[in-house]
Short mmCIF file of the C-alpha atoms (twelve columns), coordinates in Angstrom:
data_MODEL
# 
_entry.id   MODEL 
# 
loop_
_atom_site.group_PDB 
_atom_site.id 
_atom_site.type_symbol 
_atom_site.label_atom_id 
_atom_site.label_alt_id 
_atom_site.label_comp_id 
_atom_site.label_asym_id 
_atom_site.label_seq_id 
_atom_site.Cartn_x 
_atom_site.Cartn_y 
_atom_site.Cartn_z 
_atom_site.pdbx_PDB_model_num 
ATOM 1   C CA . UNK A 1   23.840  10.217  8.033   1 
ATOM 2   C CA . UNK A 2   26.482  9.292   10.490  1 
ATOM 3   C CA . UNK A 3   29.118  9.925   7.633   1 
ATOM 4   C CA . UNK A 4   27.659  13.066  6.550   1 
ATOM 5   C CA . UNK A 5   27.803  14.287  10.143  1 
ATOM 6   C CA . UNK A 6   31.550  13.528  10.294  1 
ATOM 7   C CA . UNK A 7   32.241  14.822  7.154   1 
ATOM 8   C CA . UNK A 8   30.644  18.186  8.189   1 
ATOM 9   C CA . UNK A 9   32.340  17.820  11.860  1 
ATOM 10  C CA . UNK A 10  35.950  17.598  9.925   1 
ATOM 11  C CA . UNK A 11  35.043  20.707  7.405   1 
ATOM 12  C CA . UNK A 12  35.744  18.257  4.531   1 
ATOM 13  C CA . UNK A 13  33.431  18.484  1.609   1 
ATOM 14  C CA . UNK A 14  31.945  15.001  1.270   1 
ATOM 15  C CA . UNK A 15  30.036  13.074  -1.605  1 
ATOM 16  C CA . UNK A 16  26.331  13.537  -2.145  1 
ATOM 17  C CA . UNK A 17  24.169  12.008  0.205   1 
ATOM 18  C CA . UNK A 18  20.476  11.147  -0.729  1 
ATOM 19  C CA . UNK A 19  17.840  10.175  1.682   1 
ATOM 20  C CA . UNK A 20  15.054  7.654   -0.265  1 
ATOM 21  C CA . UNK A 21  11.968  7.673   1.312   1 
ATOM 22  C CA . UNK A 22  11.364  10.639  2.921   1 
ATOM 23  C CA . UNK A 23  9.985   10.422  6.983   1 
ATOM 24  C CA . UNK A 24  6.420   10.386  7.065   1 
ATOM 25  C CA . UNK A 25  6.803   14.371  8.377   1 
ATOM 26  C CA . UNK A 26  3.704   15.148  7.145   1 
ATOM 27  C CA . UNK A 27  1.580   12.417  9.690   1 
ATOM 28  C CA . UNK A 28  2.381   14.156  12.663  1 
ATOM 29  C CA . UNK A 29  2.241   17.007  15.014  1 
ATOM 30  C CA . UNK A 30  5.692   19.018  14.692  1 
ATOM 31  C CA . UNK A 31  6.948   16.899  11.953  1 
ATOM 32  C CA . UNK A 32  8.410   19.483  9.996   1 
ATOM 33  C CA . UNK A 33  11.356  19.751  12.145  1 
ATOM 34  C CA . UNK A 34  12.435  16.447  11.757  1 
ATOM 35  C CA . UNK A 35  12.575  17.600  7.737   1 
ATOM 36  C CA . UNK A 36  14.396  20.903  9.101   1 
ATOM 37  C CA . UNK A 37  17.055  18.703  11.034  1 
ATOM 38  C CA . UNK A 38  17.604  16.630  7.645   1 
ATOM 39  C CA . UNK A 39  19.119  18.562  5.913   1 
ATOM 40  C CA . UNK A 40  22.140  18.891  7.925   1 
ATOM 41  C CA . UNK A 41  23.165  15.459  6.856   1 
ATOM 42  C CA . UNK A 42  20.905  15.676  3.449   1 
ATOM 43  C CA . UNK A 43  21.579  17.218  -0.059  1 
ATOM 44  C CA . UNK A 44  18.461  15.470  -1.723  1 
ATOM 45  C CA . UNK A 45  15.290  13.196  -1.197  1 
ATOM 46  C CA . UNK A 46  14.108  11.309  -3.418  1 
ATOM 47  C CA . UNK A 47  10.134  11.355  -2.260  1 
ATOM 48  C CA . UNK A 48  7.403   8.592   -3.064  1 
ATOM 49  C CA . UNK A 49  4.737   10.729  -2.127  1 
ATOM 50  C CA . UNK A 50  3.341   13.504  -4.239  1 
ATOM 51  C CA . UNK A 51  3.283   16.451  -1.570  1 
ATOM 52  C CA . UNK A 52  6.304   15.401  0.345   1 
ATOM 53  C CA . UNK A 53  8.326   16.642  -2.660  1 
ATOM 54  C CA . UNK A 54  7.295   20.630  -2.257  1 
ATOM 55  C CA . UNK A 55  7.699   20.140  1.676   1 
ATOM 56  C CA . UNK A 56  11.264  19.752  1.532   1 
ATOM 57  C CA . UNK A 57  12.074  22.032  -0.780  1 
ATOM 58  C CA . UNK A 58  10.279  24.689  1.290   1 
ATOM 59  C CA . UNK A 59  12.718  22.987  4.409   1 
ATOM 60  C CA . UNK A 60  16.070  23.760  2.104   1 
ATOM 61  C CA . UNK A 61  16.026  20.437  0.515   1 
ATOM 62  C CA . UNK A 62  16.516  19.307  -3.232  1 
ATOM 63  C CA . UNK A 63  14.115  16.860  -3.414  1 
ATOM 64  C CA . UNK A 64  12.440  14.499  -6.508  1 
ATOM 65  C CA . UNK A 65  8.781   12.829  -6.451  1 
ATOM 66  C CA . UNK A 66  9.979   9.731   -8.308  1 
ATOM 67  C CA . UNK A 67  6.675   7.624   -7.600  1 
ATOM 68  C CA . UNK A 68  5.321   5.193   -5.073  1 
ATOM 69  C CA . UNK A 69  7.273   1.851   -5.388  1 
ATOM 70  C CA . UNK A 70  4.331   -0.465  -5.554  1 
ATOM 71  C CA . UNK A 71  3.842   0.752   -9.124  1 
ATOM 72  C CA . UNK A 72  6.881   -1.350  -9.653  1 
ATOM 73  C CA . UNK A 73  4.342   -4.758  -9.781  1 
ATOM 74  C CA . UNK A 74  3.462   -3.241  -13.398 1 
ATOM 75  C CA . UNK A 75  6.909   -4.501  -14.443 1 
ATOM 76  C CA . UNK A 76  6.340   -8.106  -12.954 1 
ATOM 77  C CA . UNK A 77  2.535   -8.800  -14.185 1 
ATOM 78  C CA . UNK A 78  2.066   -10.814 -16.865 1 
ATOM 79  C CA . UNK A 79  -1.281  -10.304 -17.172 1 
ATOM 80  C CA . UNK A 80  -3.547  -6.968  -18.422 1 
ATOM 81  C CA . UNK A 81  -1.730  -3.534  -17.501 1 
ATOM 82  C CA . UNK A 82  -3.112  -0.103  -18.648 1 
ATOM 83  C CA . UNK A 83  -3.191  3.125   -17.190 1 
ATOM 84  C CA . UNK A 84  -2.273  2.245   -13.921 1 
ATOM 85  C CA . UNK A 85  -4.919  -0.797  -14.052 1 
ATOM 86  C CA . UNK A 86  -3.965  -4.536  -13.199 1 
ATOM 87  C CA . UNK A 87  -6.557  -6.592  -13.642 1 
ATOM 88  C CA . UNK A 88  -5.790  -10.862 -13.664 1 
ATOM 89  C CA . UNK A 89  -7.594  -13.493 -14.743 1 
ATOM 90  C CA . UNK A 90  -10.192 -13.836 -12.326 1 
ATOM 91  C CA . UNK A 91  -12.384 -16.395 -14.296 1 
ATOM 92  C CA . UNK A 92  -9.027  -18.697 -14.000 1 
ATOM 93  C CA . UNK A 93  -8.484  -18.055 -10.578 1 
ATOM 94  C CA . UNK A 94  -11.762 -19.296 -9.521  1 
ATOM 95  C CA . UNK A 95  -11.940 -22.887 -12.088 1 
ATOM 96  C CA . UNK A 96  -8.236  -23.377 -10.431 1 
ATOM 97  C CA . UNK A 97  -9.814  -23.409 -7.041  1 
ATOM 98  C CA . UNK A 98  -13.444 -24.515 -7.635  1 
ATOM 99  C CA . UNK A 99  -14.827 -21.375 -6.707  1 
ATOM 100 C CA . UNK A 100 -18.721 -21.573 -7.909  1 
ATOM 101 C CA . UNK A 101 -20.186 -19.117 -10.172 1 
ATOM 102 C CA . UNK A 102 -22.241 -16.202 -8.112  1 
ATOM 103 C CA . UNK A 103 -19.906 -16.917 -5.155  1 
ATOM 104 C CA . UNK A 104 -19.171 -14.430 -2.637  1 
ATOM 105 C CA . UNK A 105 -15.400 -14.065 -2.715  1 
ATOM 106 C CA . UNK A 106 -13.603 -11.691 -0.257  1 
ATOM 107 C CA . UNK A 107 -9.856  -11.283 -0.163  1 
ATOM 108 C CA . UNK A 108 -8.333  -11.436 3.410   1 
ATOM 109 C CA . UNK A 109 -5.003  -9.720  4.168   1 
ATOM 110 C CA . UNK A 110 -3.733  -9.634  7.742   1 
ATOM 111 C CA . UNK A 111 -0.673  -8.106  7.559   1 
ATOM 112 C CA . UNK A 112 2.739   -9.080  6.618   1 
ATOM 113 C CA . UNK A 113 4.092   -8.598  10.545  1 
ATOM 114 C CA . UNK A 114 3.529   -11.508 12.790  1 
ATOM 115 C CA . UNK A 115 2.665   -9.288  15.612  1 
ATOM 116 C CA . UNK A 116 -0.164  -7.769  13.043  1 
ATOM 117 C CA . UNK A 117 -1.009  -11.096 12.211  1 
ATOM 118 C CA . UNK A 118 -2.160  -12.702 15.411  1 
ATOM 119 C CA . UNK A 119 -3.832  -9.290  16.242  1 
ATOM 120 C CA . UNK A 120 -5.793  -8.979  13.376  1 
ATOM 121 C CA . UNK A 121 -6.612  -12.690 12.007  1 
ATOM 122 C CA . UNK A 122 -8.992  -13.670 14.863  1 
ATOM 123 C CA . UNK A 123 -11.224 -10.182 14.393  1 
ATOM 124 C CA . UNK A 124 -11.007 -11.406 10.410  1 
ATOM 125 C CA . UNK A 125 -12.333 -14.904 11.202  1 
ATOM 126 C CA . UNK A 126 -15.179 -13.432 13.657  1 
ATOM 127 C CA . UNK A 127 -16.194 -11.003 10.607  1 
ATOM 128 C CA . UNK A 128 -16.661 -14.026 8.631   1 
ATOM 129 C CA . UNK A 129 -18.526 -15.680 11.314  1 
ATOM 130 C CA . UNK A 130 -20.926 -13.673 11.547  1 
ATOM 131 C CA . UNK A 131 -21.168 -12.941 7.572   1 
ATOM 132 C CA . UNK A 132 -21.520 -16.636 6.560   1 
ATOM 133 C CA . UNK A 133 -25.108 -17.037 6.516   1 
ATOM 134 C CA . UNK A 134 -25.421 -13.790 4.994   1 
ATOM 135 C CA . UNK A 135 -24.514 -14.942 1.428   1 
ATOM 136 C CA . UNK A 136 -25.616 -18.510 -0.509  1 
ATOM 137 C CA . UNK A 137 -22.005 -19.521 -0.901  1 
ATOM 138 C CA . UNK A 138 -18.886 -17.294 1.155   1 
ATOM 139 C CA . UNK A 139 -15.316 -17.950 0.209   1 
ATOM 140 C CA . UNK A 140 -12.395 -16.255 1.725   1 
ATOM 141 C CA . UNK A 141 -9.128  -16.102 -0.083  1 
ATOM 142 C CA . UNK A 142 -6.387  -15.640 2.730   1 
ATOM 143 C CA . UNK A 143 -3.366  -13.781 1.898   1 
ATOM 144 C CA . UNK A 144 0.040   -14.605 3.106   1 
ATOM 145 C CA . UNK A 145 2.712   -13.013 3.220   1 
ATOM 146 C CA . UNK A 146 6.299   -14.476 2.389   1 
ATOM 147 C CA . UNK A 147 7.165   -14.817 6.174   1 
ATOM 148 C CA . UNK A 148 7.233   -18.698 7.914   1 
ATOM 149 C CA . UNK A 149 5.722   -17.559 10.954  1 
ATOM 150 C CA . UNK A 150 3.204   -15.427 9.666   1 
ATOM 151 C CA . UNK A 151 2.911   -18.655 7.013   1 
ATOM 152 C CA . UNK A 152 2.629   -21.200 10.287  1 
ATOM 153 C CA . UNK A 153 0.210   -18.962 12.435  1 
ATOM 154 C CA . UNK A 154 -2.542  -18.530 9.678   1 
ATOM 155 C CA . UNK A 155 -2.168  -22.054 8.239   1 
ATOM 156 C CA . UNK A 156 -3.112  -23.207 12.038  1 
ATOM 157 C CA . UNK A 157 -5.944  -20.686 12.239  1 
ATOM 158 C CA . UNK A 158 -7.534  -21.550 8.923   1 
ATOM 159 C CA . UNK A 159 -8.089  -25.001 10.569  1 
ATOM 160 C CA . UNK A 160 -10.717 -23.557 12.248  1 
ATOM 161 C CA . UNK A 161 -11.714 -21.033 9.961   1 
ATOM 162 C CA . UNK A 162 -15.683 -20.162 9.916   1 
ATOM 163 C CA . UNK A 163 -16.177 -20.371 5.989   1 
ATOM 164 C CA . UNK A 164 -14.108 -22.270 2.785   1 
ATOM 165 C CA . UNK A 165 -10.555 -20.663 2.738   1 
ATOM 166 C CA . UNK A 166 -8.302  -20.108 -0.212  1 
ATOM 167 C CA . UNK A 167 -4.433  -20.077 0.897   1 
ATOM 168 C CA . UNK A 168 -2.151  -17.153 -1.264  1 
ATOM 169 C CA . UNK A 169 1.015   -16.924 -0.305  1 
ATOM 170 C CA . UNK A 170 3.067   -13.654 -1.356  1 
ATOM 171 C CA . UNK A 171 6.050   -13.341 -3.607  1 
ATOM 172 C CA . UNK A 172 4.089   -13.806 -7.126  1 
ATOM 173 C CA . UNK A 173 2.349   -10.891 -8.422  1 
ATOM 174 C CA . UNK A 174 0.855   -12.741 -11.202 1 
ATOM 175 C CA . UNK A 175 -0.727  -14.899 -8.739  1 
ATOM 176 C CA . UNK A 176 -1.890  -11.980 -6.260  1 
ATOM 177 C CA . UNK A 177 -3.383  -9.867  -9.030  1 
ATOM 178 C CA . UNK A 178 -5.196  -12.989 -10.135 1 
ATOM 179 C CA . UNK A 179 -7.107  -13.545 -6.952  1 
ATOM 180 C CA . UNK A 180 -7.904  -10.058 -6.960  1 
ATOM 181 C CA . UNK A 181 -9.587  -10.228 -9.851  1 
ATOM 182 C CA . UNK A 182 -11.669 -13.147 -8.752  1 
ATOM 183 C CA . UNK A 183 -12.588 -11.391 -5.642  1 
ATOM 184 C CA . UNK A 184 -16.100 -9.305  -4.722  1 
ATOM 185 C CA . UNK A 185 -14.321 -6.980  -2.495  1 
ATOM 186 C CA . UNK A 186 -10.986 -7.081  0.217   1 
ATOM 187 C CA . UNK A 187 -10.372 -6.558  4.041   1 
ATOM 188 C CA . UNK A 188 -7.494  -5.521  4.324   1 
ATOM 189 C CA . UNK A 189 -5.008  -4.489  7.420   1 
ATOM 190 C CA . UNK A 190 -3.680  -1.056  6.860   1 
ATOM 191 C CA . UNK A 191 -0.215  -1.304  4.924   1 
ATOM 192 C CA . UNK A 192 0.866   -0.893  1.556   1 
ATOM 193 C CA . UNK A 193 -1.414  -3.251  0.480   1 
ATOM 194 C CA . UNK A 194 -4.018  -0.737  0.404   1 
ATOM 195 C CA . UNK A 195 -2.169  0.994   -2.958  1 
ATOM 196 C CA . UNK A 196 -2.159  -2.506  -4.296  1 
ATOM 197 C CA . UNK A 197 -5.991  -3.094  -4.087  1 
ATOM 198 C CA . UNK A 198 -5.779  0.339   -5.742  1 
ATOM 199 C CA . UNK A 199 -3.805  -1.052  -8.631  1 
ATOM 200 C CA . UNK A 200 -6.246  -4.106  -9.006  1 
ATOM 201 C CA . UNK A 201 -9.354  -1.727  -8.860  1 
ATOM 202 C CA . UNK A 202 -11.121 -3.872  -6.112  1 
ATOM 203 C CA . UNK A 203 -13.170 -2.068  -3.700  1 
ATOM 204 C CA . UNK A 204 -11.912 -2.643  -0.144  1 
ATOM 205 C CA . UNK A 205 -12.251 -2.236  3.841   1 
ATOM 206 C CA . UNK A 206 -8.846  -1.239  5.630   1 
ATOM 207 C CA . UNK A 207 -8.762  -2.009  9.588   1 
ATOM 208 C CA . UNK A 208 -6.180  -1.633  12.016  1 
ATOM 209 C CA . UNK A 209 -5.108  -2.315  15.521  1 
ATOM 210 C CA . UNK A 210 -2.388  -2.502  17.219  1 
ATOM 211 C CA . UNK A 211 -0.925  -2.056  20.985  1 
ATOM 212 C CA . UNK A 212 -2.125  0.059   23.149  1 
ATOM 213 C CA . UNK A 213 0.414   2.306   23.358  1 
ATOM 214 C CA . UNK A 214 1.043   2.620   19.773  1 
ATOM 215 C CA . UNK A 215 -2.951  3.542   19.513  1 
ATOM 216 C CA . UNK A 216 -2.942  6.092   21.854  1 
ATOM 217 C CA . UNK A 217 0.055   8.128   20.129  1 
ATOM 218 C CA . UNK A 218 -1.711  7.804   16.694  1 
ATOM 219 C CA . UNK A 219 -4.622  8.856   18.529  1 
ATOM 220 C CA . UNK A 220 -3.211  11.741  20.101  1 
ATOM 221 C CA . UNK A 221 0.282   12.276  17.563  1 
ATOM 222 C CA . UNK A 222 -0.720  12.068  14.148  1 
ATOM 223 C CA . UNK A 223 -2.232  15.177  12.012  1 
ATOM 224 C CA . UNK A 224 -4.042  13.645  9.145   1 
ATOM 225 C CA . UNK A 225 -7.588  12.164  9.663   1 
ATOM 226 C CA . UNK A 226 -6.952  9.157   7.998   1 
ATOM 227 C CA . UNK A 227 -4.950  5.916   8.308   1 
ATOM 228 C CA . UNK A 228 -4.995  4.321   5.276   1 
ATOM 229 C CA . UNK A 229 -2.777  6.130   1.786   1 
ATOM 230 C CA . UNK A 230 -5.943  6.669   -1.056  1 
ATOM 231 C CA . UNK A 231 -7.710  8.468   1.903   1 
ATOM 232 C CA . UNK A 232 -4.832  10.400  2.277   1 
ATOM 233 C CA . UNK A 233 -4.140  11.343  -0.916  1 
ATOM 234 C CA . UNK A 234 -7.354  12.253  -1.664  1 
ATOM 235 C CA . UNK A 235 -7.961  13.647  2.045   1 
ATOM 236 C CA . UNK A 236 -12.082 11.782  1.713   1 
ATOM 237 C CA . UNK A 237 -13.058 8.843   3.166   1 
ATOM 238 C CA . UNK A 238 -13.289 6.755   0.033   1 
ATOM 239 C CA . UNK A 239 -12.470 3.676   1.569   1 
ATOM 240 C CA . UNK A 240 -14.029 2.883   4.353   1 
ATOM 241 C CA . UNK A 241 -12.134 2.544   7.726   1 
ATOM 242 C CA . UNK A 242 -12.110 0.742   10.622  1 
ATOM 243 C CA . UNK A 243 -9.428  1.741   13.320  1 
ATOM 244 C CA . UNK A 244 -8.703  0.956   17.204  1 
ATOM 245 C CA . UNK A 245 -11.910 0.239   19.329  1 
ATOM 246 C CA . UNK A 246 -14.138 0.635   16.781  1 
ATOM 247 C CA . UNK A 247 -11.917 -1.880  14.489  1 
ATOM 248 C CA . UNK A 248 -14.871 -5.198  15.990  1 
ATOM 249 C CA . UNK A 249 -16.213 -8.001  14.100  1 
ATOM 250 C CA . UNK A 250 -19.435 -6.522  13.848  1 
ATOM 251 C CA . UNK A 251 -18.292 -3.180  12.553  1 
ATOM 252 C CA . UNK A 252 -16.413 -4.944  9.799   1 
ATOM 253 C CA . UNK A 253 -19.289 -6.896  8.544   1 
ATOM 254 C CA . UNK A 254 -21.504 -4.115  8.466   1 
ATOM 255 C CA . UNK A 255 -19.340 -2.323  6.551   1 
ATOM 256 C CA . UNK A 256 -18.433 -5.413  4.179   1 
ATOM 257 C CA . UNK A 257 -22.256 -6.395  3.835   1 
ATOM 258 C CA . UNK A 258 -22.714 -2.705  2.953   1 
ATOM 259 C CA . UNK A 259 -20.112 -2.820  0.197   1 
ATOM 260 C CA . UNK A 260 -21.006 -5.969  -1.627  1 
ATOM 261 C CA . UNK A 261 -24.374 -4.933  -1.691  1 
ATOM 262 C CA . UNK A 262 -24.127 -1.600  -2.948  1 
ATOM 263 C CA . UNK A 263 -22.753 -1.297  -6.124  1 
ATOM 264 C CA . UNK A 264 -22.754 2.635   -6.120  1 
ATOM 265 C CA . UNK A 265 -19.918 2.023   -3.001  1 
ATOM 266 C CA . UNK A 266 -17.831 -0.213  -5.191  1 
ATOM 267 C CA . UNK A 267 -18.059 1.771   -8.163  1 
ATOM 268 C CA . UNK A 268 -17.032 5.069   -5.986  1 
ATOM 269 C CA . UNK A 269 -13.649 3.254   -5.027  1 
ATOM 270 C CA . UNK A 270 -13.065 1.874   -8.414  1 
ATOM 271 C CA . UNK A 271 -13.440 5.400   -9.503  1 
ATOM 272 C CA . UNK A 272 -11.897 6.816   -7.311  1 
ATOM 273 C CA . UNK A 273 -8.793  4.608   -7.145  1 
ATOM 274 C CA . UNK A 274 -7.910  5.411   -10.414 1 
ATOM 275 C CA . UNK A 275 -6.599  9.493   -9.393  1 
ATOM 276 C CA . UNK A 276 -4.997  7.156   -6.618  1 
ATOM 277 C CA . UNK A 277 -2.856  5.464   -8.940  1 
ATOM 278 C CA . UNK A 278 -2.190  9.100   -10.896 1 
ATOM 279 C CA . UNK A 279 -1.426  10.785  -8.122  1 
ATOM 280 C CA . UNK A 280 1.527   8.267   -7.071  1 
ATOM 281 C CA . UNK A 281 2.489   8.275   -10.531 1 
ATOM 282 C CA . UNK A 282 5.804   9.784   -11.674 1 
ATOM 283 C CA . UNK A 283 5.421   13.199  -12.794 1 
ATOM 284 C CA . UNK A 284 5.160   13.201  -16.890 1 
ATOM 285 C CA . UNK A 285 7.456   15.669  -17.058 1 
ATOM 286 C CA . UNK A 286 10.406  14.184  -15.125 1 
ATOM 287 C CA . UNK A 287 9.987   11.249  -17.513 1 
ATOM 288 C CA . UNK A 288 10.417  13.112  -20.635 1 
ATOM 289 C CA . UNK A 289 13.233  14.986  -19.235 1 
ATOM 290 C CA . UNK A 290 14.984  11.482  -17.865 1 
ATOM 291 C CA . UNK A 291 14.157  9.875   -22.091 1 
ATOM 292 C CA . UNK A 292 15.859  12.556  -23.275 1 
ATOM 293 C CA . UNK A 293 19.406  12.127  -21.311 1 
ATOM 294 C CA . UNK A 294 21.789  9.463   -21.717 1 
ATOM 295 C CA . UNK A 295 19.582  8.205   -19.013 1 
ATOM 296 C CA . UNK A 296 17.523  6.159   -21.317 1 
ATOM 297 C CA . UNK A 297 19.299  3.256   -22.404 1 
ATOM 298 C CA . UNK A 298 20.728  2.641   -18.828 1 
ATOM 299 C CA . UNK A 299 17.121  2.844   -17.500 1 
ATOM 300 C CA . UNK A 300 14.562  1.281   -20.655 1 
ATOM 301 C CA . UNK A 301 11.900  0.620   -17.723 1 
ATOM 302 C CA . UNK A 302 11.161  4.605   -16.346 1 
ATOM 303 C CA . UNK A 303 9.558   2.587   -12.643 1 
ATOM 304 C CA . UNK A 304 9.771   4.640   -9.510  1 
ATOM 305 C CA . UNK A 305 13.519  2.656   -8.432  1 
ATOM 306 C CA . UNK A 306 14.706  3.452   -11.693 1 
ATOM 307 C CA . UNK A 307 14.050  7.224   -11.897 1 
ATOM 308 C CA . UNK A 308 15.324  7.271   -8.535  1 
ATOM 309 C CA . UNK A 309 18.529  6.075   -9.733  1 
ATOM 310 C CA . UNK A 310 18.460  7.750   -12.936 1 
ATOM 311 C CA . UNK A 311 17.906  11.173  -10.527 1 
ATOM 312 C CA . UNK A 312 21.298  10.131  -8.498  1 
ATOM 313 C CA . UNK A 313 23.270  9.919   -11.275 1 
ATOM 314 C CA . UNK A 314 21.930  13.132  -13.440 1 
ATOM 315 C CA . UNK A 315 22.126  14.876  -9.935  1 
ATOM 316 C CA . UNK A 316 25.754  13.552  -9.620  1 
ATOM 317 C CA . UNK A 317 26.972  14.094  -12.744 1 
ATOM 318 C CA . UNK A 318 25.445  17.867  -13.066 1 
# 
């Protein structure tokens, strides 16, 4: 942008400059002028969200939906993929780790942040605390992400963890897919992960908080009702969530308890997550448009990066 400014400053008509990612203008109060002030520096956005798309165009901005870049795991998984469904092999996952037959499994995901991390693990261990005599057999399967200190500070932790804990650590989708299969349901801090327990069809809990500061201006800033993407997108409370003050180890295993033991809650989500995964979807018609330029041998694999690129270079070239 700071190119794009000096280009305009000088008068000099500069190359094309694309924005990927578009600001999350849509979260919060007055947001649309920071989409308004974009396109002094912008000539197109290439959007990840399905609404953000029509926003910008209203605002004087070309922009593209070219999907939500989680979609990309399809490409890595070498497991079962179809129609937006990525299920692993569960029944593995648990003989690999000696996970009992009519086990309780829950997948744990903290965050990928260390400052998330140490915030949320302890309220994660106190939810299992006071869930483990609530089931004959309670495993946890801990999820870490590819980050040493995150890696150090929940290896320490699980030390003292209340119930049997399985270690993931992040960076193989094969392996992340898997243990989502072999889990009951997930809780899950609220991130991108939440689109990924979409892909793998498991029914989950999403809880957040954070510093006090930052809660209040959520509290008081932000214009949707909802933290976590699927509720978003589908503007319902689908998943269940658990945010700020009312984000306590009790309130999470109430809410967990509630959704292992009703299968009418899981099979909501389930449902439910698969418009999730349509909805962040490329749009069918971009993709026959993109297979039938040159396009299609440069790009074989039409994935959200890959119709963004093919959409710089058609846009560049036109």
């Amino acid at each position: 942008m700071v190119f794009a400014a000096k280009y305009i400053q000088q008068g000099i008509v500069g190359p094309k400059h694309f924005h990927y990612v578009s600001p999350s203008f849509w979260a919060w109060k007055g947001g649309e002028a920071r989409i308004k002030g974009l396109s002094q520096f912008v000539d197109h956005v290439l959007c990840i969200l399905p609404f953000e798309a029509e926003v910008c165009k209203l605002n004087g901005i070309a922009a593209t939906f070219v999907g939500h870049p989680t979609l990309e795991d399809v490409l890595e998984f070498k497991g079962k993929e179809k129609s937006g469904e990525m299920l692993g092999n569960g029944e593995e996952f648990k003989n690999e780790h000696g996970i009992a037959s009519g086990s309780t499994v829950i997948s744990l995901l903290p965050g990928s942040r260390i400052q998330e991390v140490t915030r949320m693990l302890p309220i994660f261990s106190n939810t299992m605390e006071l869930l483990k005599d609530s089931f004959l057999e309670l495993i946890t399967i801990v999820h870490v992400a590819p980050n040493q200190h995150v890696k150090d500070h929940i290896n320490k932790a699980v030390c003292k963890w209340p119930v049997p804990a399985i270690m993931v650590e992040g960076g193989s989708p094969s392996l992340k897919y898997k243990s989502f299969s072999a889990s009951t349901v997930a809780l899950c801090t609220s991130g991108t992960v939440a689109v990924e327990l979409q892909l793998a069809r498991l029914p989950c809990i999403v809880a957040y908080r954070a510093h006090l500061l930052t809660e209040w201006i959520i509290r008081y800033k932000a214009k949707v009702p909802y933290i976590s993407l699927p509720n978003i997108l589908l503007d319902s409370a689908i998943v269940p969530e658990a945010l700020f003050h009312g984000c306590t180890p009790s309130k999470l295993a109430s809410l967990l308890m509630e959704l292992i033991r009703e299968e009418s809650l899981r099979e909501k989500q389930i449902a439910a997550a698969a418009k999730v995964i349509e909805l962040l979807s490329p749009e069918k018609g971009l993709i026959n448009c993109l297979m039938h330029l040159e396009t299609r041998n440069v790009f074989p694999n039409l994935m959200p990066s890959m119709i963004a690129a093919a959409t710089v270079l058609y846009s560049c070239s036109s």
